[in-house]
matplotlib code that plots the C-alpha trace (Angstrom):
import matplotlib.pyplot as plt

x = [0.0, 2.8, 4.7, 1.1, 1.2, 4.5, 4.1, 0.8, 2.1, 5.4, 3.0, 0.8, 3.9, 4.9, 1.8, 1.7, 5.2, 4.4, 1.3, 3.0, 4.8, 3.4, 1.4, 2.2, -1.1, -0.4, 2.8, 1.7, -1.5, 1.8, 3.3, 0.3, -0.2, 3.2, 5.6, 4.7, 5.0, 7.8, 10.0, 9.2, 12.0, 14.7, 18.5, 21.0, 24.3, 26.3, 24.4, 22.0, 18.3, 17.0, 13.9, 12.7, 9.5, 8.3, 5.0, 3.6, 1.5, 0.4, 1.5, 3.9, 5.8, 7.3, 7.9, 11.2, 10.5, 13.5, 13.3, 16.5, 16.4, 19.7, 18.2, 14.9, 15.8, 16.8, 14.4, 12.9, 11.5, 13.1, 10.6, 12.4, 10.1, 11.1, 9.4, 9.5, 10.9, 13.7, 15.2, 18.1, 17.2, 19.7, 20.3, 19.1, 21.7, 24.4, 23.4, 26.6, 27.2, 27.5, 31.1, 30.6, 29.8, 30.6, 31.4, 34.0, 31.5, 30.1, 26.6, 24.4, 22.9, 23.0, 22.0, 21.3, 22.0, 18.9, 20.1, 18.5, 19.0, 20.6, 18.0, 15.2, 12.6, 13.3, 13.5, 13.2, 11.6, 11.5, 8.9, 11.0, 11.4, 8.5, 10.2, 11.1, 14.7, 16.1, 17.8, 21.1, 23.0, 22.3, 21.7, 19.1, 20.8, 18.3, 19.2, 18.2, 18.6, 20.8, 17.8, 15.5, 17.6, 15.1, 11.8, 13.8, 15.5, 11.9, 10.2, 13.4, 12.6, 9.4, 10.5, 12.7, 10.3, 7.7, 10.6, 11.2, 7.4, 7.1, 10.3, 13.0, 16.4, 19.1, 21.8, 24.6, 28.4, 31.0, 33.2]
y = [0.0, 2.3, 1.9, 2.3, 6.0, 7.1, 6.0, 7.8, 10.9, 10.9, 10.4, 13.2, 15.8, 14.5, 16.1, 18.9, 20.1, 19.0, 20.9, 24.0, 24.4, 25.7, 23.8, 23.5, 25.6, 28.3, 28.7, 29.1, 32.0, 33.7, 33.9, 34.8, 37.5, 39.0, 37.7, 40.1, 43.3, 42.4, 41.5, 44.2, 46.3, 48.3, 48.1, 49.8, 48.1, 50.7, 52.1, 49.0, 48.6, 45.5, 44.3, 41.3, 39.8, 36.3, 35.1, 32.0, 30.3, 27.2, 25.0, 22.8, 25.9, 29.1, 31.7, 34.2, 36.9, 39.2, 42.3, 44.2, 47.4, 48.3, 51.0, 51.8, 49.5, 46.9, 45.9, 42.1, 40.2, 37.0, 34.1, 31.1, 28.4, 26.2, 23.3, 23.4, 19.9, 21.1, 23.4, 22.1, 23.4, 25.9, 28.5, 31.8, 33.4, 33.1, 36.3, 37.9, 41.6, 42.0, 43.0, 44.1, 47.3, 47.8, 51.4, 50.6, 52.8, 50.7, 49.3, 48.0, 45.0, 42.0, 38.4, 34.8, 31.6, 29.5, 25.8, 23.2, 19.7, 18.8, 18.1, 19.0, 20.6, 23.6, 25.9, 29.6, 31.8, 35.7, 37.8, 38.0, 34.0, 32.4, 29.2, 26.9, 26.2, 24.0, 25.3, 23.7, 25.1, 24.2, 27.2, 30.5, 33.9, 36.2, 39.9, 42.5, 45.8, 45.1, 48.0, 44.9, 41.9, 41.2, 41.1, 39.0, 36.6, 36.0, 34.8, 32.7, 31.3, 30.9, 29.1, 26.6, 25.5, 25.1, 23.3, 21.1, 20.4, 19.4, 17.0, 19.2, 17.6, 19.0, 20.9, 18.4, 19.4, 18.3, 21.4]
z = [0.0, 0.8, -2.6, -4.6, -2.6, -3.1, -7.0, -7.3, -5.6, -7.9, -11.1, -9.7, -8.9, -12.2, -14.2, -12.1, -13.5, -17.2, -16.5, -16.3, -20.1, -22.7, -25.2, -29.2, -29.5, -27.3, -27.9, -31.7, -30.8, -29.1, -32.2, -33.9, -31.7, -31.0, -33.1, -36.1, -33.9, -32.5, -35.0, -37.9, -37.8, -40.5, -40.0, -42.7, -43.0, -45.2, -48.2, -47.7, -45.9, -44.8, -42.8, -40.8, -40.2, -39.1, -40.3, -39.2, -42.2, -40.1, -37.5, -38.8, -40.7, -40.3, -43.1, -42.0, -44.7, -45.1, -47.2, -49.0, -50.5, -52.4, -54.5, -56.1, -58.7, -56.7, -53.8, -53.5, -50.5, -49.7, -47.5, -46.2, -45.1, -42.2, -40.8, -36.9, -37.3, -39.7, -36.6, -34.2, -31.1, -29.6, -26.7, -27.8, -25.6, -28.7, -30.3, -32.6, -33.5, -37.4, -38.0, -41.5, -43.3, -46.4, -45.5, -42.6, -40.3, -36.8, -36.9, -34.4, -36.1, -34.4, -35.4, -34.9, -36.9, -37.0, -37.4, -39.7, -40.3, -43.1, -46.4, -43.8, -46.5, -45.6, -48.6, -49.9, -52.6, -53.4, -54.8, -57.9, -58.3, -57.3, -57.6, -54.7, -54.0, -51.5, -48.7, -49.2, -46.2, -42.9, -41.5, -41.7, -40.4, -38.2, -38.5, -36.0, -34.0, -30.9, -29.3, -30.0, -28.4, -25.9, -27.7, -30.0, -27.6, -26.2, -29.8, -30.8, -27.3, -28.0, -32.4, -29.9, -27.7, -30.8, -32.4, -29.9, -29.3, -32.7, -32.9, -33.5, -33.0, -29.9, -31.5, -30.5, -31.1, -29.6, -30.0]

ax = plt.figure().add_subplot(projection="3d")
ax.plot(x, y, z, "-o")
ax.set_aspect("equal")
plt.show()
C-alpha cells in the first residue's frame, strides 16, 4: 500500500510540473499575436536597408521573410520556409554583432543563426522567383537591431520550444 502511494504521488507531482509548459497551440497563438509586432523592424548596414519579419503560415511551418532594398531598382522580399521539425534546437543566448559594413562605419545589427537539419525541406523563394529552392546550407541567419535583443530573444525562445514540441532535433556538437 505504501509503494502504490508514493508512486501515485510521484505520477501526480509529475503532471503537475508538465502541467505548467506551454502547449504546441499556445505557444503558436503567441506567435500569432506577437511575433509580427515584435519583430518588424529596419537596419541599414552601409548604403544598404534591410527588414525582418516572421509570419507563421500554419502550424507545422514558419515563413522568415527578409526584405532588402539596395536601391529603387533593386528591392525584393526573400521568404524562407522552415518546418518546426527542420530546426536544431539551440540556446538563444548566442546572439553575434554583425562586424561588417561595407562602409568601414560601426553598426548596431545583431543576429542569430537559426540551425537546420541537413536536407530538412526547408526551402526559400523571393517575390521576384517564385520558384522553390532548396535550402542547401544548414543554416538560416536572423538579422536584427541590438535596441531589439530582448523582444527577440523572447520569440526565438518561444520558435525553440515550438521546435522542440514538434520534434525538432538538440543541437549536438562536440566542439
Amino acid at each position: 500500500m505504501k509503494t502504490l502511494k508514493t508512486i501515485l504521488t510521484a505520477f501526480l507531482l509529475l503532471q503537475a510540473a508538465v502541467s505548467f509548459g506551454q502547449t504546441k497551440e499556445e505557444t503558436i497563438s503567441w506567435l500569432k499575436a506577437n511575433a509580427n509586432t515584435l519583430l518588424i523592424n529596419t537596419y541599414t548596414v552601409g548604403p544598404y536597408q534591410f527588414s525582418n519579419s516572421v509570419y507563421m503560415i500554419d502550424n507545422e511551418n514558419i515563413t522568415l521573410c527578409r526584405k532588402e532594398v539596395r536601391s529603387t531598382e533593386w528591392n525584393y522580399t526573400e521568404y524562407y520556409n522552415l518546418p518546426f521539425k527542420s530546426i536544431l534546437y539551440q540556446d538563444v543566448n548566442t546572439i553575434h554583432k554583425a562586424t561588417y559594413t561595407s562602409d568601414g562605419k560601426p553598426t548596431d545589427v545583431y543576429y542569430f543563426i537559426i540551425k537546420l537539419e541537413p536536407k530538412s525541406g526547408a526551402y526559400k523563394y523571393s517575390d521576384k522567383n517564385i520558384q522553390k529552392e532548396i535550402i542547401d546550407d544548414d543554416y538560416v541567419t536572423f538579422y536584427f537591431m541590438k535596441d531589439s535583443e530582448q523582444d527577440i530573444k523572447r520569440i526565438l525562445k518561444a520558435i525553440m520550444h515550438l521546435a522542440k514540441l514538434s520534434g525538432a532535433k538538440e543541437n549536438k556538437q562536440t566542439f
